[in-house]
C-alpha positions in Angstrom: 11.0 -25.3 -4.1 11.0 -27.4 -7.5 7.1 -25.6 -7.8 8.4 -22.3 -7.4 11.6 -22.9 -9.3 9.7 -23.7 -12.2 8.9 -19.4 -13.4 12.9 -19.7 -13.6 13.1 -22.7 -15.5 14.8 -23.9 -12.8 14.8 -26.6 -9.9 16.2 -27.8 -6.6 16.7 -31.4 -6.4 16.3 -34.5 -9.3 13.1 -36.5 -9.0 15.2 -39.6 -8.3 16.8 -38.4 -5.4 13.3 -37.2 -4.3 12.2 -40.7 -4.8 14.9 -42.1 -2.6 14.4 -39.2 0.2 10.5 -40.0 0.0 11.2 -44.0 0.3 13.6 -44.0 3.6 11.4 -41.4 4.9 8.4 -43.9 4.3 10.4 -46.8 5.5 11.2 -45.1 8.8 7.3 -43.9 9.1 6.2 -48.2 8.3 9.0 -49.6 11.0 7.1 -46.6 13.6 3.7 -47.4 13.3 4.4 -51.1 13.2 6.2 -50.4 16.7 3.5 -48.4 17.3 0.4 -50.8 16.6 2.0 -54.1 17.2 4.1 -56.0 19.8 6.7 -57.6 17.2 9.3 -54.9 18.6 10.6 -55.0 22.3 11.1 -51.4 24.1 14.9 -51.2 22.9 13.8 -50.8 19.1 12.0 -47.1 20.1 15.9 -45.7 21.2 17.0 -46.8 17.3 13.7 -45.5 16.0 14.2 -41.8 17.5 18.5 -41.9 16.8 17.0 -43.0 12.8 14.8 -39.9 13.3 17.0 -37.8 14.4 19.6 -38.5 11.9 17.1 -38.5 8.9 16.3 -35.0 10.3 20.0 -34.2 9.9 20.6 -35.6 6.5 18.1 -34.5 5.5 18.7 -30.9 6.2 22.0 -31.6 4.8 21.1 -32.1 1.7 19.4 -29.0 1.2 21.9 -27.0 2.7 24.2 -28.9 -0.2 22.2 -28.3 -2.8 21.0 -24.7 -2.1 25.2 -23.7 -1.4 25.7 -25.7 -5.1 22.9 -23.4 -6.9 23.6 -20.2 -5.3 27.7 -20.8 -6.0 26.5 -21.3 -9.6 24.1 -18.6 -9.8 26.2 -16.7 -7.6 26.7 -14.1 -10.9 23.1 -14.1 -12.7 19.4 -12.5 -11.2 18.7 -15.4 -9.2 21.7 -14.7 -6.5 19.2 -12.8 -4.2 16.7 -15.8 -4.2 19.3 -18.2 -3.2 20.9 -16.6 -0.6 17.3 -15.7 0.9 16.4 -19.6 0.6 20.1 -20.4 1.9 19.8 -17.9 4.7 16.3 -19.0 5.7 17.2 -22.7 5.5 20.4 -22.0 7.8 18.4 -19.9 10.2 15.3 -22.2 10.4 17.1 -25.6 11.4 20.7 -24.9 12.4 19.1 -24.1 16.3 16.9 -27.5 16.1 20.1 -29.4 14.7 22.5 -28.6 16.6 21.4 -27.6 20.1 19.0 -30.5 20.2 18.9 -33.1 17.8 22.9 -33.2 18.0 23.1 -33.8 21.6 20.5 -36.3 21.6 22.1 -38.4 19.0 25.8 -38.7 21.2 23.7 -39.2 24.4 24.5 -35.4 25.7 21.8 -33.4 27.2 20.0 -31.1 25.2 21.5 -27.4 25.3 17.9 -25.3 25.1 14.6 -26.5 24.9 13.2 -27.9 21.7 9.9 -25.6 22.4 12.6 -22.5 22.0 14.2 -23.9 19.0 11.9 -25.4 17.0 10.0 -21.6 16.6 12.8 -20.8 14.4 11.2 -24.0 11.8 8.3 -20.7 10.9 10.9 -18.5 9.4 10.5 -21.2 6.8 7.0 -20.8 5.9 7.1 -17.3 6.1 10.0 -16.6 3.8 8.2 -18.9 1.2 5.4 -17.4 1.4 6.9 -14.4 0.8 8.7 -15.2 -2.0 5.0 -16.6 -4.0 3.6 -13.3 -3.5 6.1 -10.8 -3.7 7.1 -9.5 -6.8 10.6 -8.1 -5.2 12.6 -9.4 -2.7 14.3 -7.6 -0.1 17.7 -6.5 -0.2 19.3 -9.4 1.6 22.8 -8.6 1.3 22.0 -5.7 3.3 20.8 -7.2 6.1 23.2 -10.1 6.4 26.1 -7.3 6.5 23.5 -5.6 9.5 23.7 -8.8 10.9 27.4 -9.5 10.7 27.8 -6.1 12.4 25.3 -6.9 14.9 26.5 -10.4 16.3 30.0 -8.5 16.4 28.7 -5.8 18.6 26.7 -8.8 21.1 29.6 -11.0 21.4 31.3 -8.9 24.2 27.8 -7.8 25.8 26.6 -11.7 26.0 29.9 -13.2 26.7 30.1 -10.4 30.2 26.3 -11.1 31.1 27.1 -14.8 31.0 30.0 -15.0 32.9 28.2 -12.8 35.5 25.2 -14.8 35.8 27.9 -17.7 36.3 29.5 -16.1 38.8 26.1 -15.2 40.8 24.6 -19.2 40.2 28.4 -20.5 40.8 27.0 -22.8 43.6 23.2 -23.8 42.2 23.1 -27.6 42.3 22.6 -29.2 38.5 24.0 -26.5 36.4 25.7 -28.3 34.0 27.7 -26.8 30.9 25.3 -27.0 28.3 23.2 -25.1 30.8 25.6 -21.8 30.5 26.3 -22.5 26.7 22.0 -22.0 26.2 22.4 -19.2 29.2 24.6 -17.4 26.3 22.8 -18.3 23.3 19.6 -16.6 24.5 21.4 -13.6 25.9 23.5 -13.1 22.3 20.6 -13.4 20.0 18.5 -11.3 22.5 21.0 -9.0 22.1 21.4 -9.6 18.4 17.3 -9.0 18.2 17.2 -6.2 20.3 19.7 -3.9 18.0 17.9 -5.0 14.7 14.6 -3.8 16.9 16.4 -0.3 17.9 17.5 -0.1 14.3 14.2 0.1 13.0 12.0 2.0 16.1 15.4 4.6 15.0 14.1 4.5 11.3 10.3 5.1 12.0 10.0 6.9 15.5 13.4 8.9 15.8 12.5 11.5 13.4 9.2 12.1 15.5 10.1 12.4 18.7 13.7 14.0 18.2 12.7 16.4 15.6 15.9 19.2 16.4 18.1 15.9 15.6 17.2 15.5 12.2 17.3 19.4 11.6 20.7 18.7 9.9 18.8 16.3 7.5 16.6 19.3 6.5 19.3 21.3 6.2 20.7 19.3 4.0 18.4 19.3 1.9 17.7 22.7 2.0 21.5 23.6 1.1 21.5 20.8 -1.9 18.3 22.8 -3.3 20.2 26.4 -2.9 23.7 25.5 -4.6 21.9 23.5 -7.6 21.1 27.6 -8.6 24.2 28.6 -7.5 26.6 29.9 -10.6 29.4 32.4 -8.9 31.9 31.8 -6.0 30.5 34.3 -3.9 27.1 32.8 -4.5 28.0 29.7 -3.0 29.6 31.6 -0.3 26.7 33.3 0.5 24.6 30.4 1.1 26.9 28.2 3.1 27.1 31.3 5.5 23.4 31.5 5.7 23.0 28.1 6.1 25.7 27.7 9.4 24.3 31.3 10.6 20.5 29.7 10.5 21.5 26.6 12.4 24.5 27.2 14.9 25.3 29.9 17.4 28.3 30.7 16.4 30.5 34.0 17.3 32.0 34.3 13.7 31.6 33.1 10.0 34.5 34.3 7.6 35.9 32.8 4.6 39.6 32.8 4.5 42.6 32.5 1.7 45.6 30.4 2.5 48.2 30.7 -0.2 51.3 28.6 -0.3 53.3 30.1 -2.9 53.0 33.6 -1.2 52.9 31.6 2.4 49.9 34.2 3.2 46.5 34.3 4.9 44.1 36.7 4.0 42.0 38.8 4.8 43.5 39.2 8.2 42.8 41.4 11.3 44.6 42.5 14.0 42.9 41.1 17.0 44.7 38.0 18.9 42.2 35.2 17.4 42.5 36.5 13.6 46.2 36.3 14.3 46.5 33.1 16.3 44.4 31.1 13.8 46.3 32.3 10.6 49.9 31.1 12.1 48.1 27.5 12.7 46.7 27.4 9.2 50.0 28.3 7.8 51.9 25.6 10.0 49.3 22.8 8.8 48.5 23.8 5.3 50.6 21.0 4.4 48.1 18.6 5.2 45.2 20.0 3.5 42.8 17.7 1.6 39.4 19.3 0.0 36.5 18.6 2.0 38.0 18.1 5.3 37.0 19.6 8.4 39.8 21.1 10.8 40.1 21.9 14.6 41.4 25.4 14.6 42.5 26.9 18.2 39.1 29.2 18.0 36.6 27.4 16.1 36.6 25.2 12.9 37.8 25.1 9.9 35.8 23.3 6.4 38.4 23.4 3.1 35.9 23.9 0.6 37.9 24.5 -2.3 41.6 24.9 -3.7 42.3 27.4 -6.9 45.9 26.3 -8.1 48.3 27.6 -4.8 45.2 28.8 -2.6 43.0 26.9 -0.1 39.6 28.6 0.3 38.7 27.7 4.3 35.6 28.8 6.0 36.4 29.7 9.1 33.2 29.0 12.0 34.2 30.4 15.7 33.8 28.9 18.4 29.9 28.7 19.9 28.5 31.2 22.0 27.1 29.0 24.5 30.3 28.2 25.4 29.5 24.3 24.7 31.8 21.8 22.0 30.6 21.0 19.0 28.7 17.8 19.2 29.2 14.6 16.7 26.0 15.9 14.8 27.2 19.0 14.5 30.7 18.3 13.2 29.2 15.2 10.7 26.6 18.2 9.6 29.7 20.6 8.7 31.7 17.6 7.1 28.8 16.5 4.9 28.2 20.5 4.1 32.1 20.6 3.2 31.6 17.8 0.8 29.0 19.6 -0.8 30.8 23.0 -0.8 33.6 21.6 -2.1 32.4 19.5 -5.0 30.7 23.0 -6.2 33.2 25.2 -6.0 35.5 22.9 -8.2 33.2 22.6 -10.8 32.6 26.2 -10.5 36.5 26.6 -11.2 36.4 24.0 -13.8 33.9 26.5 -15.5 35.7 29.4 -14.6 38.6 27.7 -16.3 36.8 26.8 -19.4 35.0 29.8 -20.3 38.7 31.6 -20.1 39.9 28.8 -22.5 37.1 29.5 -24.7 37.5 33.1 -25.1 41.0 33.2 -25.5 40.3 30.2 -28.2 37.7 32.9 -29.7 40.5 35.9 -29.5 43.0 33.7 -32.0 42.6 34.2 -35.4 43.4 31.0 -37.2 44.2 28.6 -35.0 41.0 27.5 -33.2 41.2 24.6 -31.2 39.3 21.2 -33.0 37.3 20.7 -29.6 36.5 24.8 -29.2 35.0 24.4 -32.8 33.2 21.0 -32.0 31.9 23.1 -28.8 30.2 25.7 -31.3 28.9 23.9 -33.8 27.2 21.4 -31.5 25.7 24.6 -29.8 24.5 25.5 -33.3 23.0 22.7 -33.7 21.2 22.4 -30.9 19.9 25.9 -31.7 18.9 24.5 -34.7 17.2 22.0 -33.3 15.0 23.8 -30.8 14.4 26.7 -33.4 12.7 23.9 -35.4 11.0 22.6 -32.9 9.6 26.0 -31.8 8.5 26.3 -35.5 6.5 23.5 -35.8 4.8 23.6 -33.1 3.4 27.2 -33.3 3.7 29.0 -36.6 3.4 25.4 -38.4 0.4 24.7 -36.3 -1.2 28.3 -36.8 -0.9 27.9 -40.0 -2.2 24.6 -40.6 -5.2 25.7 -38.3 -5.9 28.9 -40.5 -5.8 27.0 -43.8 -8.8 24.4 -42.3 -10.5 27.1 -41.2 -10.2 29.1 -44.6 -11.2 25.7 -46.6 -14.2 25.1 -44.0 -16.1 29.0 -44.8 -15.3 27.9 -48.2 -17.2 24.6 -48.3 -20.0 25.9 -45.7 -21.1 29.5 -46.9 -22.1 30.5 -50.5 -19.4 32.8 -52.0 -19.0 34.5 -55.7 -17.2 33.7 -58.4 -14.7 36.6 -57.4 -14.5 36.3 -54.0 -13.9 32.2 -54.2 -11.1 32.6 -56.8 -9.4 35.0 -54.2 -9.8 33.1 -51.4 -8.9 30.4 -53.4 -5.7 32.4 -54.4 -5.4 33.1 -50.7 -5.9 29.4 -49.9 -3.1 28.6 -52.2 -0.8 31.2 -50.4 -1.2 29.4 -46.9 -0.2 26.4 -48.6 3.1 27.5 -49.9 3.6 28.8 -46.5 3.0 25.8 -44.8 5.5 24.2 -47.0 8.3 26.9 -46.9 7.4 25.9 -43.0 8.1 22.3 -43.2 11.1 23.0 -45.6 12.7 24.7 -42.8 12.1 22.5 -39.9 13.3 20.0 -41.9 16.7 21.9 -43.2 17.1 23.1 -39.3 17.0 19.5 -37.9 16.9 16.6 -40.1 13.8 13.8 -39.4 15.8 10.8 -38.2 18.8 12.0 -38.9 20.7 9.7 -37.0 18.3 6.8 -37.9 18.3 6.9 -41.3 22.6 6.8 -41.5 24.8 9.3 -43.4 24.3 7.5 -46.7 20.2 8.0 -46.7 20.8 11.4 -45.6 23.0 12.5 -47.8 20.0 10.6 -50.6 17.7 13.0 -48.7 19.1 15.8 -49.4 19.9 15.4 -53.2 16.2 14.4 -53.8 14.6 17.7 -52.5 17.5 19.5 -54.1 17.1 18.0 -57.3 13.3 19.7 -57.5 14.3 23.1 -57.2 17.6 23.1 -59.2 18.2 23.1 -63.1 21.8 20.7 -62.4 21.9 17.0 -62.0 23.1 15.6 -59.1 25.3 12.1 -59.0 26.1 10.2 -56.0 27.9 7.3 -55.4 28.8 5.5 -52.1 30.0 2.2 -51.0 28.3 0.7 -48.6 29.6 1.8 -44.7 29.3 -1.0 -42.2 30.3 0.8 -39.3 28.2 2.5 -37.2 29.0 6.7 -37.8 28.8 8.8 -35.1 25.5 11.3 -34.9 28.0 14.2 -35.1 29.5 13.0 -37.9 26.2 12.5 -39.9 25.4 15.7 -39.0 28.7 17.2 -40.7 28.4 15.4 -43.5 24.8 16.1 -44.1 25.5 20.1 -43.2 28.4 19.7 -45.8 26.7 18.6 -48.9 23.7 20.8 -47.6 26.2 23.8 -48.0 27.9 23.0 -51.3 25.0 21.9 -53.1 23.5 25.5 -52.0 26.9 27.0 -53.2 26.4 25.2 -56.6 23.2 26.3 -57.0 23.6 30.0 -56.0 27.6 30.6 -57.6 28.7 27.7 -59.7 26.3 27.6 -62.9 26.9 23.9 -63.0 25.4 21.3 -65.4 26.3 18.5 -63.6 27.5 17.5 -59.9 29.1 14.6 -58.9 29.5 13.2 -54.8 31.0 10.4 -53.7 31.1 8.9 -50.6 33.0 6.0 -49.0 34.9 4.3 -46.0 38.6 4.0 -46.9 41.0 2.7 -43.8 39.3 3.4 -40.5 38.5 7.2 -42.5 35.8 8.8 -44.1 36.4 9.8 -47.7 34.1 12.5 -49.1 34.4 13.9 -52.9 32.0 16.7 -54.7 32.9 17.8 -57.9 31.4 20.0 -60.5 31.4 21.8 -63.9 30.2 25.4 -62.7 32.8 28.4 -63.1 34.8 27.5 -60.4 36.8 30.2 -58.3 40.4 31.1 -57.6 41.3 29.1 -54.2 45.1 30.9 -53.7 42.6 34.0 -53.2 39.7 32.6 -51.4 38.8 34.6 -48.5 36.7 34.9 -45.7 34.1 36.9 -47.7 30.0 37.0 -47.9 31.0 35.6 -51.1 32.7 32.2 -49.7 31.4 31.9 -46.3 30.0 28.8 -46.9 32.9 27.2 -48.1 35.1 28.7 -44.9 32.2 27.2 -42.9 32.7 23.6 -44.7 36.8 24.3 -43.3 35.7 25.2 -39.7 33.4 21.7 -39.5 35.8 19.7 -40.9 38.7 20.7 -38.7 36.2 20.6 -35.6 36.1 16.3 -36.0 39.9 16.6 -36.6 39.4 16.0 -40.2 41.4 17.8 -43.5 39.9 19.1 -46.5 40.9 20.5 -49.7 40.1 22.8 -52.5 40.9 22.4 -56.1 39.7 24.8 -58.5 40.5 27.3 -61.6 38.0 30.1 -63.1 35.9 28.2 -65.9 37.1 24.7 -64.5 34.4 23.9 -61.7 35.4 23.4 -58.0 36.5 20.2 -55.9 36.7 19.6 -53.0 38.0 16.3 -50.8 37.5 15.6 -47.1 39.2 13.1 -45.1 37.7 12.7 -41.5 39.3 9.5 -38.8 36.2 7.6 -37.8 34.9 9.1 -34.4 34.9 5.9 -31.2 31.2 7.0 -29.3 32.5 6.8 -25.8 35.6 8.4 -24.5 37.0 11.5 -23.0 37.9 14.2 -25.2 41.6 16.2 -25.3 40.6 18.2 -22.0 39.7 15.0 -20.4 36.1 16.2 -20.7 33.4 13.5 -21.9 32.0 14.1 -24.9 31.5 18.1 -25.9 28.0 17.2 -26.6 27.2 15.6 -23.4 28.8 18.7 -21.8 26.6 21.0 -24.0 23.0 18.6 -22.9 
């Protein structure tokens, strides 16, 4: 164990104690041979020599037991728990039979309670579980099985403890039966019980599904019906397949989804025939009680609650069989499990249902978009923006990359005029720009390492490609911010100064353009200012003309943050945005997490 413990830098026991253990084992060993070999001990000495045996066998064990309960107490909440409770379990297992139906009874002069020949083939779980452990790279899940075999010895006890007592009853008069005689009568009996359900367990596991294949049609149903709703995007979809599903697999006399309503106190539809009504008076009279998921006995047939739309229960409503026969446990665990499924669809198909009608009466109001409903959008864009890139790159920027080899390789290899090579060349020169108008894009429609490179790099980006295509001079200025943005954030601010600086360029006729950039209190402060003609912002309107700057509003208020305008005509334009620092995890104002994990 110290060997193996080793990989862990770990060990079992101290070398001293070792030493000790080794030494009173080797003094025990030296007084038996000498008992052995020579005549200087009578025949009384041998009955000391097998009690000092017996009890070094004990201590022995004890001390392992101690010291393996001490290491997997203290490792009880780090990677090594499983090891230690396999060595623990093992050691318990291997020499708790030995010890205590044998070596116990032996020591306080009782007669031995099963044969040591029985016992001691528990000592090779020991080997085996070792060697296991040196040449396995994963153990076995042994919480698992010690909760299989707590359930086990709870199911034996009654079995072994009735078998015993009738064996007692039918050997009641057999001369030289003493108690420890019935005490091994029941120990073989429970752990042949014990044995025999861990065997059943696994024949179950490997040879049921072989022999009883109609058994584990549920199973493939299952699976089937998983597969079918994972496409599944409407109500009556759903409803569709759970109905084909039952039809397929049950001989049923009828299949019909059903409304209870408890504001209106209604079922519906409803027929006329004695059934129909029977069963809609008992679902009124228990719709108290309903819980999602839940599978009801109806007076003809069953009934799965598979969803609940504010005041309504949706039930499915499964007759009774036409063979005239119950419905078996299979059957009814089958339906439960298919109500769980149903169930858990059909509310997140209302939850949909529910957000798309938030959504596009957000849309229908004017001015007063929701923060989140804007958040919603502009991560959409950007994830259009994203795969538009992407698409970009990988076949018109790759085309054209390909063409411009191939153009500069009949170049080099075949002879060509004077003319001809200056318009090819011309031609050449064309591709080029094209590729780089390309990459220009890409990299404007989703930013390299955006995320990676932090909103103060970005924003550095961004000025230095600007800066060699425009006649103005950029100035930035930030302050260092320690905390860790989040990529939405980066994203807006990069977008932001993206926007204005194109504004400035295209409208503003500005020398000279100043941004700054800084953490202030838990909130980002952003700053652009410049020295163009600036605009009349009491008139500023959602026009071609300032579309830009009403799409640097709608950003801004989507991260819950404010921003404001300040500018005359001939004075420049500034603008200021304040935006709270945004926490990564969380659940948003509609208890949803995160609007872009929702989008992914």
């Amino acid at each position: 164990m110290n060997i193996y413990l080793k990989r862990f830098d770990n060990y079992l026991i101290g070398n001293k104690t070792l030493s000790v253990l080794y030494a009173i084992v080797g003094a025990q060993s030296l007084f038996s041979l000498i008992y052995i070999w020579t005549d200087l001990f009578t025949i009384e000495v041998f009955t000391y020599i097998k009690g000092a045996y017996s009890a070094i066998v004990l201590i022995s064990n004890l001390i392992c037991a101690l010291k393996l309960i001490g290491k997997f107490i203290k490792h009880r909440r780090t990677k090594l728990k499983s090891l230690f409770t396999i060595t623990l379990t093992s050691h318990l297992v291997a020499f708790t039979p030995f010890a205590t139906l044998n070596l116990l009874p032996q020591m306080f002069g009782a007669g031995q309670i099963l044969p040591p020949a029985f016992t001691a083939l528990f000592l090779f779980i020991l080997p085996v579980v070792y060697f296991y452990l040196s040449t396995s790279n994963q153990l076995f899940d042994i919480d698992f099985i010690l909760t299989r075999f707590k359930y086990y010895t709870a199911l034996s006890l009654i079995p072994s403890i009735v078998i015993t007592l009738i064996i007692s009853a039918v050997l009641m008069d057999t001369p030289g039966i003493v108690w420890t005689n019935w005490v091994g009568i029941f120990l073989v009996i429970f752990i042949g019980i014990t044995l025999f359900l861990y065997a059943k367990e696994q024949i179950d596991q490997r040879f049921r599904p072989k022999l009883f294949k109609a058994m584990y049609s549920y199973q493939d149903s299952l699976d089937r019906f998983s597969r079918s709703i994972a496409r599944v995007m409407k109500q009556a979809d759903l409803e569709a397949v759970l109905k084909q599903e039952i039809d397929s697999l049950l001989p049923v006399s009828r299949i019909k989804f059903l409304i209870v309503d408890q504001a209106e106190n209604a079922v519906f539809p409803m027929g006329d025939d004695h059934e129909e009504r029977v069963t809609g008076d008992f679902l009124l009279s228990v719709m108290n009680t309903f819980k999602l998921g839940e599978l009801i006995d109806l007076p003809y047939g069953l009934g799965l609650i598979i969803g609940r739309q504010r005041s309504r229960y949706h039930i499915l409503w499964i007759g009774l069989k036409t063979n005239h026969t119950r419905f078996n446990s299979d059957e009814i665990r089958w339906l439960k499990t298919m109500s769980n499924y149903s169930s858990i669809v059909f509310e997140n198909l209302y939850l949909i249902e529910g957000l798309i009608e938030d959504l596009e009466s957000e849309v229908r109001k004017e001015h007063t978009t929701s923060p989140w409903v804007l958040r919603l959008l502009f991560c959409l864009s950007e994830n259009e923006r994203r795969k538009l890139a992407a698409d970009l790159h990988d076949s018109a920027l790759q085309d054209q990359l390909l063409w411009y080899r191939k153009l500069e390789s009949v170049m080099m290899d075949h002879p060509i005029s004077d003319k001809l090579g200056n318009e090819l060349e011309d031609i050449k020169e064309g591709l080029l720009d094209v590729i780089h108008q390309i990459r220009e894009t890409c990299n404007e429609l989703r930013p390299p390492l955006l995320k990676e490179m932090g909103v103060v790099e970005a924003v550095e980006s961004i000025i230095e490609h600007t800066q060699m295509r425009v006649n103005f001079e950029v100035q930035f200025r930030s302050k260092a911010i320690h905390e860790q943005m989040d990529e939405e954030q980066i994203t807006a601010i990069y977008r932001i100064v993206q926007e204005l600086l194109r504004n400035a360029d295209k409208h503003s006729g500005a020398k000279l353009v100043q941004l700054e950039l800084e953490l202030r209190e838990g909130t980002i402060y952003f700053r652009y200012q410049d020295d163009g003609v600036g605009l009349d912002v009491n008139y500023m309107v959602e026009t071609f003309e300032h579309m830009g700057l009403s799409g640097i509003k709608e950003r801004v208020a989507s991260l819950e943050g404010d921003i404001s305008f300040y500018s005359e005509r001939g004075k420049g334009l500034e603008v200021i945005i304040l935006m709270p620092i945004i926490v990564s995890s969380g659940l948003s104002e509609r208890g949803i997490s995160r609007d872009s994990y929702l989008i992914s």
